[in-house]
C-alpha positions as CSV (number, residue, x, y, z in Angstrom):
1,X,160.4,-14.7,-182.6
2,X,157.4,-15.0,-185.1
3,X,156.4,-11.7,-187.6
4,X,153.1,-10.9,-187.4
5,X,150.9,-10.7,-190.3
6,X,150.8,-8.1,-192.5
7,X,146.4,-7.4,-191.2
8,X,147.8,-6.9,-187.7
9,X,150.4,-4.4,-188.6
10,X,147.8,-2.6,-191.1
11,X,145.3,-2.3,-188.5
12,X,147.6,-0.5,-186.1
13,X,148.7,1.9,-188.5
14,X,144.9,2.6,-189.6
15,X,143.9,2.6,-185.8
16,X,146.5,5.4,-185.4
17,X,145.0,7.1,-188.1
18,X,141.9,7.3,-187.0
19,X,142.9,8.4,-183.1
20,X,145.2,10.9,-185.2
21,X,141.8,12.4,-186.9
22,X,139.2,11.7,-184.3
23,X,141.6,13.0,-181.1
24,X,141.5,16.9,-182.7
25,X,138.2,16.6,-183.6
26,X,137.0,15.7,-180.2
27,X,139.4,18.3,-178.7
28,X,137.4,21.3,-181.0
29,X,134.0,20.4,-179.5
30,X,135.4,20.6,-175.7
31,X,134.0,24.1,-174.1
32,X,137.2,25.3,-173.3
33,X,138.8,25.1,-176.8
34,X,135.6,26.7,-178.3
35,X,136.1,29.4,-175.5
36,X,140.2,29.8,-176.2
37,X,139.1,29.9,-180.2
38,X,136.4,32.9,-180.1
39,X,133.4,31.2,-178.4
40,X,133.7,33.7,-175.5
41,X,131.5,36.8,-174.7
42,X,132.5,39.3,-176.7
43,X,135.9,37.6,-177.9
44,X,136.7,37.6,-174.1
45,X,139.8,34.3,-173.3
46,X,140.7,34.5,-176.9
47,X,144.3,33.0,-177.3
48,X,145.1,31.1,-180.2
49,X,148.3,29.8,-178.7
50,X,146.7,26.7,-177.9
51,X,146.7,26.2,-181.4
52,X,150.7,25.7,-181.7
53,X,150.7,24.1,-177.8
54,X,148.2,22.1,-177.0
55,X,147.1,20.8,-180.9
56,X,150.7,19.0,-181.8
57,X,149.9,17.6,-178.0
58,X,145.9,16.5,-179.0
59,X,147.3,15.2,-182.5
60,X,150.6,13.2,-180.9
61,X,148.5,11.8,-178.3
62,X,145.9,10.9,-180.8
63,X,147.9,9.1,-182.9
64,X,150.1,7.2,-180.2
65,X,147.9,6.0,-177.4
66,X,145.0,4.1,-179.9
67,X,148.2,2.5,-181.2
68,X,149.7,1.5,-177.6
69,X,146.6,0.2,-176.6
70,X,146.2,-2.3,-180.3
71,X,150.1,-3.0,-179.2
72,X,149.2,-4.3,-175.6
73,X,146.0,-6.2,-176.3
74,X,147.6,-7.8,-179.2
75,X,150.4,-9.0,-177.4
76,X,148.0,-10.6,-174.6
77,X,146.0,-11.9,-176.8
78,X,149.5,-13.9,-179.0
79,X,150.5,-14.8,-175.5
80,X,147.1,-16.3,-174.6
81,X,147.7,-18.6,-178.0
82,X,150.6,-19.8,-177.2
């Protein structure tokens, strides 16, 4: 079994990062989180909860699927060469 190159396993971890950063980010500016977070009429749906169960969720999810994806595509992509 070949080792990939040190770029390939760099860009996965940086690719995480990114989904890790971008994935709560996006999750803030969804309607429903604004609502859950004080958005609402007159404070109305607050619950800050989703803050300890849906966030570790958001982040995990973040960070893991970008990085399945770069796994998958660049195993295709080695098998394609070979």
């Amino acid at each position: 079994m070949k080792r990939r190159g040190d770029g390939v396993t760099c860009g996965g971890c940086a690719l995480s990062a990114v989904g890790a950063t971008a994935a709560p980010l996006l999750w803030l500016s969804m309607p429903r989180t604004r609502r859950h977070l004080g958005g609402g009429f007159e404070n109305e749906g607050m619950d800050y909860s989703v803050l300890l169960t849906e966030l570790p969720f958001v982040v995990l999810a973040g960070a893991f699927l970008p990085l399945l994806a770069f796994t998958l595509l660049s195993r295709l992509l080695d098998r394609r060469r070979s």
